[in-house]
BALOBA-1460 file (C-alpha; in Angstrom, 3 decimals):
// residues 254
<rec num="1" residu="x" x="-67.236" y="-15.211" z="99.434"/>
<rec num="2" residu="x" x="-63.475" y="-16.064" z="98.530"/>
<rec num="3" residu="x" x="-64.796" y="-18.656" z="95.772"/>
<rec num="4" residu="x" x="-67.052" y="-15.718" z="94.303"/>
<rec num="5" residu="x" x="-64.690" y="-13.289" z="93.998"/>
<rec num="6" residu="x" x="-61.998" y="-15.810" z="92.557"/>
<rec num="7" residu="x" x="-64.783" y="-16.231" z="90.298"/>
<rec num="8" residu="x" x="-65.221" y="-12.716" z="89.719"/>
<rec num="9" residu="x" x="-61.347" y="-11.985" z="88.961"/>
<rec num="10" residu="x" x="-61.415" y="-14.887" z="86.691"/>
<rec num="11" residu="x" x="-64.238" y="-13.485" z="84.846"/>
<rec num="12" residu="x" x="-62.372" y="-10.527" z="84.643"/>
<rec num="13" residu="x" x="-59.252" y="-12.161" z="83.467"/>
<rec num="14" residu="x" x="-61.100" y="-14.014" z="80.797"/>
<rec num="15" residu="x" x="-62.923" y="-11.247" z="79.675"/>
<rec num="16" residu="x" x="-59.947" y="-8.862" z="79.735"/>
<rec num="17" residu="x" x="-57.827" y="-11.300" z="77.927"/>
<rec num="18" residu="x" x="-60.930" y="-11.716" z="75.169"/>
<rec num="19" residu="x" x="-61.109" y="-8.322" z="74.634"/>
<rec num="20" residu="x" x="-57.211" y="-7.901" z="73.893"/>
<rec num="21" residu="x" x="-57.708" y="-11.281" z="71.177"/>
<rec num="22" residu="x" x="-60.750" y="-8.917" z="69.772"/>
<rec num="23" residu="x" x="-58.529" y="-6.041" z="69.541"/>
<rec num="24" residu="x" x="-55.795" y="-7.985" z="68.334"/>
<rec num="25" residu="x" x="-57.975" y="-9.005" z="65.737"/>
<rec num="26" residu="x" x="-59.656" y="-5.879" z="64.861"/>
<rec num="27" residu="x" x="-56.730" y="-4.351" z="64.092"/>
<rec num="28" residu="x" x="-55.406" y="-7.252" z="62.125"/>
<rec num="29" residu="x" x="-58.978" y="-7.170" z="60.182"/>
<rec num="30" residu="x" x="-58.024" y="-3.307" z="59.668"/>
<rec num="31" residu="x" x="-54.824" y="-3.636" z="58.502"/>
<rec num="32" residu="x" x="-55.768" y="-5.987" z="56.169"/>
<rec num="33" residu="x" x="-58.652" y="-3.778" z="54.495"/>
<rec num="34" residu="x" x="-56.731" y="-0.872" z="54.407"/>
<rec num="35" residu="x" x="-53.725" y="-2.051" z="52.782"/>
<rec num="36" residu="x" x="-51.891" y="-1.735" z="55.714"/>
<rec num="37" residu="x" x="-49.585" y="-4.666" z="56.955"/>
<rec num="38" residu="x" x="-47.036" y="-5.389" z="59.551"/>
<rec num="39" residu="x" x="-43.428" y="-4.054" z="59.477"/>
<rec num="40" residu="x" x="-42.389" y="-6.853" z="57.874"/>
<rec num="41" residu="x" x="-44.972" y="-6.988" z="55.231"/>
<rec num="42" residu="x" x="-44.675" y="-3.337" z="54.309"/>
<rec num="43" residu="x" x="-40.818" y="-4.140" z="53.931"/>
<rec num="44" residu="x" x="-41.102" y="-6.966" z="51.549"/>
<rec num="45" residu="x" x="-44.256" y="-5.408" z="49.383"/>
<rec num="46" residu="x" x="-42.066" y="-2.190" z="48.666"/>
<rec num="47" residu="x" x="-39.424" y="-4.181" z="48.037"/>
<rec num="48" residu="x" x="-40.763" y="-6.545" z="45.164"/>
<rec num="49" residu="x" x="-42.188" y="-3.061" z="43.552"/>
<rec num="50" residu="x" x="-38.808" y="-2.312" z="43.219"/>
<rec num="51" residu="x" x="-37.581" y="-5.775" z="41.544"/>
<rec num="52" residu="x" x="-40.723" y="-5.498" z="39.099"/>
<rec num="53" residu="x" x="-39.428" y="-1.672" z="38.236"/>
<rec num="54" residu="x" x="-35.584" y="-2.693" z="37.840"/>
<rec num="55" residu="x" x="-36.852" y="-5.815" z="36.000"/>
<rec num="56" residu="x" x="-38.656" y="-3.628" z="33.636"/>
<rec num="57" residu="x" x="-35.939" y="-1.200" z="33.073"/>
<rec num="58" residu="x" x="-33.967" y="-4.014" z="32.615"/>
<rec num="59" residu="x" x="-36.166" y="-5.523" z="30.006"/>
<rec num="60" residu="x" x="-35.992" y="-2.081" z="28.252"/>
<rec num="61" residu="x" x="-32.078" y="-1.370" z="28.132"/>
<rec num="62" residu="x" x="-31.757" y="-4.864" z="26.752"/>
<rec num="63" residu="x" x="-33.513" y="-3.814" z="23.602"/>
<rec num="64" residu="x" x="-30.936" y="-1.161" z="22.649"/>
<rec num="65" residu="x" x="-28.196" y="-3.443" z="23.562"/>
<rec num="66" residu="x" x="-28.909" y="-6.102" z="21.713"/>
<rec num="67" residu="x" x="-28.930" y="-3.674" z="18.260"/>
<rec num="68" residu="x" x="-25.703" y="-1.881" z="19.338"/>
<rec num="69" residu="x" x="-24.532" y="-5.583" z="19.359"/>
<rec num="70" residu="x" x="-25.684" y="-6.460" z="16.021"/>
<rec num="71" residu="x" x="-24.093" y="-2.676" z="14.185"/>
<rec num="72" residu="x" x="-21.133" y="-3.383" z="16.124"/>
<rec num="73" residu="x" x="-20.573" y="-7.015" z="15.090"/>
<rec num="74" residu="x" x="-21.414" y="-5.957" z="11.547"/>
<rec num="75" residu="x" x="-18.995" y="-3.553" z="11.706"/>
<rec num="76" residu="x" x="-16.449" y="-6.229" z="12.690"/>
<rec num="77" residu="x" x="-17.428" y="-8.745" z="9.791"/>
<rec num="78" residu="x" x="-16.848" y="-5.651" z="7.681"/>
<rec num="79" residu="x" x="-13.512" y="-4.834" z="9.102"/>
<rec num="80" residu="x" x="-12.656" y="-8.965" z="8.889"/>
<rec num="81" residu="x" x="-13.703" y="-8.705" z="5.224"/>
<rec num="82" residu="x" x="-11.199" y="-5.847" z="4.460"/>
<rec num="83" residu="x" x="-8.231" y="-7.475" z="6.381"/>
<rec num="84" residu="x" x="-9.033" y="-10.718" z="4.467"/>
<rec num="85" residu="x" x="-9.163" y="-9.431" z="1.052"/>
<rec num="86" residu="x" x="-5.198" y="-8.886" z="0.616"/>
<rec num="87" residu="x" x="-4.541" y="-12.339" z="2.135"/>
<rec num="88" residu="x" x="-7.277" y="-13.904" z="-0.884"/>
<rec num="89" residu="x" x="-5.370" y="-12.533" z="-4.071"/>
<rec num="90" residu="x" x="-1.773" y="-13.318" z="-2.438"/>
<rec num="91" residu="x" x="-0.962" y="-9.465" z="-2.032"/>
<rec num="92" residu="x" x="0.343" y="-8.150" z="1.384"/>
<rec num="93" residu="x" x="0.853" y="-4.385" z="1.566"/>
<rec num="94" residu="x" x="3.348" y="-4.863" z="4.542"/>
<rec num="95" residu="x" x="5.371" y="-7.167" z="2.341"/>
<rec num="96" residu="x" x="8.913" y="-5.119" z="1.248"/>
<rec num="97" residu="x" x="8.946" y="-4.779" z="-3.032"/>
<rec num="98" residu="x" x="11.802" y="-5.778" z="-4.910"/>
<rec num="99" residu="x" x="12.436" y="-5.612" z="-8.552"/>
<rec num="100" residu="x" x="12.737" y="-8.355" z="-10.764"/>
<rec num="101" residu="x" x="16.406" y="-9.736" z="-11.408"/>
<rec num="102" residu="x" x="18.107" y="-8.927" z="-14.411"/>
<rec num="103" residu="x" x="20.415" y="-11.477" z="-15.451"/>
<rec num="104" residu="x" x="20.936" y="-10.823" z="-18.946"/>
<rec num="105" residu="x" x="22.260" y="-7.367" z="-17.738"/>
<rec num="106" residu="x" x="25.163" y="-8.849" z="-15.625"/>
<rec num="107" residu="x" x="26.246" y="-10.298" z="-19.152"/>
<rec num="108" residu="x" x="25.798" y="-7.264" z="-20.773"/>
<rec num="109" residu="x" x="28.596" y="-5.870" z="-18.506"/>
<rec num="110" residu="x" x="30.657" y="-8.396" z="-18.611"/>
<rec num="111" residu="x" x="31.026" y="-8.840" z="-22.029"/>
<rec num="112" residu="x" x="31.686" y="-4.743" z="-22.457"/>
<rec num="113" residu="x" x="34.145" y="-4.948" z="-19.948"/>
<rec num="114" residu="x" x="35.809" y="-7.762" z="-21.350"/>
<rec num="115" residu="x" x="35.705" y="-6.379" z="-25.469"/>
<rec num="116" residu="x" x="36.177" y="-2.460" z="-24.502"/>
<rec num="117" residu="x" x="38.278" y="-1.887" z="-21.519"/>
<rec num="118" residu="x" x="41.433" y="-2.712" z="-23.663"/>
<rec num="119" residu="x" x="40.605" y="0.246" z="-25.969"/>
<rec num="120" residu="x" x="42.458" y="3.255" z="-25.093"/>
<rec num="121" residu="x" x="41.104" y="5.358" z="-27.488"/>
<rec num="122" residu="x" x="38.029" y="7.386" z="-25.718"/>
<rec num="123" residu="x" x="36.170" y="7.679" z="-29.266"/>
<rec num="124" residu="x" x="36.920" y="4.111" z="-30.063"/>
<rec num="125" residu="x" x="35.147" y="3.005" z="-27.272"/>
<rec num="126" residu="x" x="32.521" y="5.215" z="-27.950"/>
<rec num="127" residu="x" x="31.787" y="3.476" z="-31.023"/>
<rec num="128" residu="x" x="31.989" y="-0.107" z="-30.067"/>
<rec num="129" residu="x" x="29.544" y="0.558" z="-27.413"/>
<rec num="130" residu="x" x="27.453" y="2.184" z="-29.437"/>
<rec num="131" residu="x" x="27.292" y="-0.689" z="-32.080"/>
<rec num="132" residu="x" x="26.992" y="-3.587" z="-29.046"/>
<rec num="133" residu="x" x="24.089" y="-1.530" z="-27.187"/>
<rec num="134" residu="x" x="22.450" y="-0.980" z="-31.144"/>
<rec num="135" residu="x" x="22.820" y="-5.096" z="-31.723"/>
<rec num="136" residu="x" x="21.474" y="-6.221" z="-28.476"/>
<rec num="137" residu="x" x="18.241" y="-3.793" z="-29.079"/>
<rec num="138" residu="x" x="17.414" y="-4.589" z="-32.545"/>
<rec num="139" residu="x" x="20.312" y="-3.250" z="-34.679"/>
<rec num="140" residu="x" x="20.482" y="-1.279" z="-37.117"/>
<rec num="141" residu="x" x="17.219" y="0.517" z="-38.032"/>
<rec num="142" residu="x" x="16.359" y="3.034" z="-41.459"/>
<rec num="143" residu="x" x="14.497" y="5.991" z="-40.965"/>
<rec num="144" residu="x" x="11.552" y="4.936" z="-43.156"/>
<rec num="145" residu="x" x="11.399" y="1.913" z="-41.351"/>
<rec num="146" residu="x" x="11.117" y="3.154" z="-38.071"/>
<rec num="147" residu="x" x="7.266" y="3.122" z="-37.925"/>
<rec num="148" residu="x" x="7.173" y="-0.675" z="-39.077"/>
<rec num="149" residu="x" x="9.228" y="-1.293" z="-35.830"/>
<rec num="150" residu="x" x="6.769" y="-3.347" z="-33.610"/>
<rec num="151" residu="x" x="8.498" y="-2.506" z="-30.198"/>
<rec num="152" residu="x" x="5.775" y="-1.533" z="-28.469"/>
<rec num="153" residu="x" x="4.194" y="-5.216" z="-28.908"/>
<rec num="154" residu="x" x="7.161" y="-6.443" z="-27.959"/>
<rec num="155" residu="x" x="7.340" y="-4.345" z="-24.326"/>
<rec num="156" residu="x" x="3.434" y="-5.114" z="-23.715"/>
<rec num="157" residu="x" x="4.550" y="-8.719" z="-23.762"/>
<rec num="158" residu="x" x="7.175" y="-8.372" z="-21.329"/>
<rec num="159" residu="x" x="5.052" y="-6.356" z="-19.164"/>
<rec num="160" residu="x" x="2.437" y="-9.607" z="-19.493"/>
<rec num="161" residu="x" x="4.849" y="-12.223" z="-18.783"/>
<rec num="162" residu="x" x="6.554" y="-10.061" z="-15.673"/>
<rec num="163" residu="x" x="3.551" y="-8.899" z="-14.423"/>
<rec num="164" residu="x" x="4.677" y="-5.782" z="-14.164"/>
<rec num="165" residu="x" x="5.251" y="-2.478" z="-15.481"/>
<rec num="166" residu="x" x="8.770" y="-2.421" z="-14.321"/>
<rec num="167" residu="x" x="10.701" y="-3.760" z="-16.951"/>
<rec num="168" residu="x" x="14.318" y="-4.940" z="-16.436"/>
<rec num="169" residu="x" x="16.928" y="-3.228" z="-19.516"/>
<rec num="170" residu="x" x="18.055" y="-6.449" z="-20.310"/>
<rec num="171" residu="x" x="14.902" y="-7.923" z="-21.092"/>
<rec num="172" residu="x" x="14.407" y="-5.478" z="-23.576"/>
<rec num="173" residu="x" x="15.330" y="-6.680" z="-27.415"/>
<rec num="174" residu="x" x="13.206" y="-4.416" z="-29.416"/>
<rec num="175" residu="x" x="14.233" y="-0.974" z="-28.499"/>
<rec num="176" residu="x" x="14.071" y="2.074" z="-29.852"/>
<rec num="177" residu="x" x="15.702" y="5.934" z="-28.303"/>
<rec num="178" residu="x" x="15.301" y="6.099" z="-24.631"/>
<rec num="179" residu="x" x="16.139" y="2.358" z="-24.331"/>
<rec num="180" residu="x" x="18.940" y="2.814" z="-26.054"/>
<rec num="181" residu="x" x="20.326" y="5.517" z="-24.567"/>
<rec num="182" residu="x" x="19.406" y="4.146" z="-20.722"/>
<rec num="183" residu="x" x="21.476" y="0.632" z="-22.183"/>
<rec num="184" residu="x" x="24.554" y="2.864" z="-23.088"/>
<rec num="185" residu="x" x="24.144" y="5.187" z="-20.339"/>
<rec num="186" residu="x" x="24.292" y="2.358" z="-17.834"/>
<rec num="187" residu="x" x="26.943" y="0.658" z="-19.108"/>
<rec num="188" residu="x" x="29.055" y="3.105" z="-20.046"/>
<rec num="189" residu="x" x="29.160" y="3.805" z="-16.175"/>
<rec num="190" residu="x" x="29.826" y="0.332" z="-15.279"/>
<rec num="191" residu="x" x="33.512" y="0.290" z="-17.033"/>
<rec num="192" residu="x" x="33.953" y="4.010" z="-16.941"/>
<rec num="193" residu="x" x="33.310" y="5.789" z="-19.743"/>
<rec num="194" residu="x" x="31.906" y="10.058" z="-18.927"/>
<rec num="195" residu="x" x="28.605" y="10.049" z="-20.842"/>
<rec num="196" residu="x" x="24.863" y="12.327" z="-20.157"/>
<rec num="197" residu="x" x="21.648" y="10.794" z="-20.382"/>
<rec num="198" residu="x" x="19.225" y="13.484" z="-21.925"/>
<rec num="199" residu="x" x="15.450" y="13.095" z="-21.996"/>
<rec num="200" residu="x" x="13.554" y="14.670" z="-24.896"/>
<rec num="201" residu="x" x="9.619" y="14.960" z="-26.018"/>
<rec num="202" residu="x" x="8.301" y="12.126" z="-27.592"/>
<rec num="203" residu="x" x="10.017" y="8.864" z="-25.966"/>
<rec num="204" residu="x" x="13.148" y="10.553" z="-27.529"/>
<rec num="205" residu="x" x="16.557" y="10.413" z="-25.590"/>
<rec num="206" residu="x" x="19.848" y="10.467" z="-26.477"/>
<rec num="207" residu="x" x="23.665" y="10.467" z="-24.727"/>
<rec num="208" residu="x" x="26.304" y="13.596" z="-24.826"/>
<rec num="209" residu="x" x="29.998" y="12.849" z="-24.887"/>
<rec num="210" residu="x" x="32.963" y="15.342" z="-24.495"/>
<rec num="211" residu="x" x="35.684" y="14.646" z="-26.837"/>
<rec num="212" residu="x" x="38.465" y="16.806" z="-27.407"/>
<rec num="213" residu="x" x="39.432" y="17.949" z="-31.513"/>
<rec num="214" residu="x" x="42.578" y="15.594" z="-32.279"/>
<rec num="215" residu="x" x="43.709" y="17.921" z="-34.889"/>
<rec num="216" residu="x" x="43.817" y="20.563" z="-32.137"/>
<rec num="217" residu="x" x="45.919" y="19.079" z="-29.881"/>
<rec num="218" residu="x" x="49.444" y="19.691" z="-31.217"/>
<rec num="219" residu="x" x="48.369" y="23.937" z="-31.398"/>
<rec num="220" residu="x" x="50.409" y="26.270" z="-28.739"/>
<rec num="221" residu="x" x="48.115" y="28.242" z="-26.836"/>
<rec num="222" residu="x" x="46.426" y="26.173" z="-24.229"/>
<rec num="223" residu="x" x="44.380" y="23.097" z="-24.274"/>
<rec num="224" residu="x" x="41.109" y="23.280" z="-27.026"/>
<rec num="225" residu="x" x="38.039" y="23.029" z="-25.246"/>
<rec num="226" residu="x" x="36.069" y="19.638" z="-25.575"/>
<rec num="227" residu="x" x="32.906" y="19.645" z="-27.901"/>
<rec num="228" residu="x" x="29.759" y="17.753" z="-27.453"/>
<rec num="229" residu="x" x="28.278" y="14.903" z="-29.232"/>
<rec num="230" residu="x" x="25.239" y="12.953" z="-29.919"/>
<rec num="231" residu="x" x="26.234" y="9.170" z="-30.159"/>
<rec num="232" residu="x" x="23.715" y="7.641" z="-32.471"/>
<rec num="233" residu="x" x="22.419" y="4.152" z="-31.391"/>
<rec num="234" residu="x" x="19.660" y="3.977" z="-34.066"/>
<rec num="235" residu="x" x="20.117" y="5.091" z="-37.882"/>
<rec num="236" residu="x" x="24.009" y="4.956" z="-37.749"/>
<rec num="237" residu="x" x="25.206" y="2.607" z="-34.744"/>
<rec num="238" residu="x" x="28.681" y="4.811" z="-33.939"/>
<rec num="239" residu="x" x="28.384" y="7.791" z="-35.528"/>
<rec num="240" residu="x" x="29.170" y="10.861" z="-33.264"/>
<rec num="241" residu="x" x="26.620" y="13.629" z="-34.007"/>
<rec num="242" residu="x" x="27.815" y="17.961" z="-32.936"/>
<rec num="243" residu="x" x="25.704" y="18.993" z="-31.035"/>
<rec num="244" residu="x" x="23.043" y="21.792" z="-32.222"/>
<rec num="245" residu="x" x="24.227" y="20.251" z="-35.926"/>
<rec num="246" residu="x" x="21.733" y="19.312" z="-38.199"/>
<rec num="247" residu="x" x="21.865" y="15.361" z="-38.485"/>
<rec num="248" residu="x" x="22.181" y="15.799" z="-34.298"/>
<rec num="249" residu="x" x="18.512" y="17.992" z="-34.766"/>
<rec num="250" residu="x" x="16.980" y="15.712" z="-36.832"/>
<rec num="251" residu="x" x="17.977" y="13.023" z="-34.226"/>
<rec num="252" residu="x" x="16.722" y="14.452" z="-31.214"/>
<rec num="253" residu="x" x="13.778" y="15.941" z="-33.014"/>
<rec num="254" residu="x" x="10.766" y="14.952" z="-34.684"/>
């Protein structure tokens, strides 16, 4: 009797132990048709869904990334391009502009300094400036030749060899009014004689002087008032012109 029921509860054991493998296995076999998976399996699967959905998104955003990078390093070759331009012809707009020298000015000066300071006449040296500022521009010139006068060849040349439109004075040795008067005007105020500049209508200029009527001087009464002048540089190198006269009209004016 004890062997038979040892037998019995081993049975029982054996059997009870099959039927938890069955069940075991059932539910494994159920799981696996339904889609349904362990803890650990329903971790992972959700989780590579997600890697396939960032990967995708990822995929997608590189698209648009990849043109902004092309417009934006366009956009840099074209800014390159600009900055490199001044540095090809040699120009740099940072770089500070100065004129060009003018040599042949300083000797100008020196030599009116030297041949009119010793005048003490006022009208005097109103004259011999006029006549050195008249040589050094072309001298003497007639009326009816005045059209013949090529000076505007000779200025485009300058402006060719200089490179420039800014042209130095004492560069200048075809000149006609307004250089002129700038050359007399400029160096009368280098050894100190009072002079205007005046600029007219068509490229005419001319300088105004104050002199004072020698014949009025010795009269009781007061001083005489000075009277203005037109110095002429170009018909009659020296020649002092009243003002609102008619030679001093026909000077200023067409």
């Amino acid at each position: 009797m004890d062997d038979k029921s040892s037998d019995v509860g081993y049975g029982r054991s054996i059997s009870s132990s099959s039927s938890l493998r069955r069940g075991s296995r059932e539910k494994t076999n159920f799981c696996i048709s339904t889609g349904f998976g362990s803890p650990t399996e329903e971790r992972t699967e959700p989780a590579s869904g997600r890697n396939t959905v960032a990967s995708k998104s990822a995929t997608k955003e590189k698209g648009p990334r990849k043109g902004r990078g092309k417009k934006e390093e366009e956009k840099l070759k074209e800014e390159e391009e600009v900055l490199a331009a001044p540095k090809l012809t040699g120009e740099s707009s940072d770089k500070e502009w100065f004129p060009p020298p003018d040599p042949e000015f300083c000797i100008y000066v020196y030599e009116a300094t030297k041949s009119i300071l010793p005048i003490t006449n006022v009208k005097e040296q109103i004259e011999v400036l006029a006549k050195y500022v008249a040589e050094k521009m072309g001298a003497k010139i007639a009326k009816d030749k005045l059209p013949d006068f090529s000076w505007e060849l000779h200025i485009s040349e300058l402006k060719v060899q200089l490179k420039s439109n800014v042209i130095p004075i004492g560069y200048i040795k075809k000149g006609i009014f307004y250089h002129r008067a700038l050359l007399f005007k400029a160096l009368a105020d280098k050894i100190g004689l009072g002079c205007s500049l005046v600029r007219g209508e068509y490229g005419r200029a001319w300088n105004e002087v104050k002199l004072v009527n020698e014949s009025r001087k010795g009269l009781t009464g007061g001083l005489p008032l000075p009277e203005v002048y037109i110095v002429d540089l170009m018909f009659h190198p020296g020649a002092l012109l009243k003002l609102q006269s008619r030679e001093a009209d026909l000077y200023r004016f067409l």
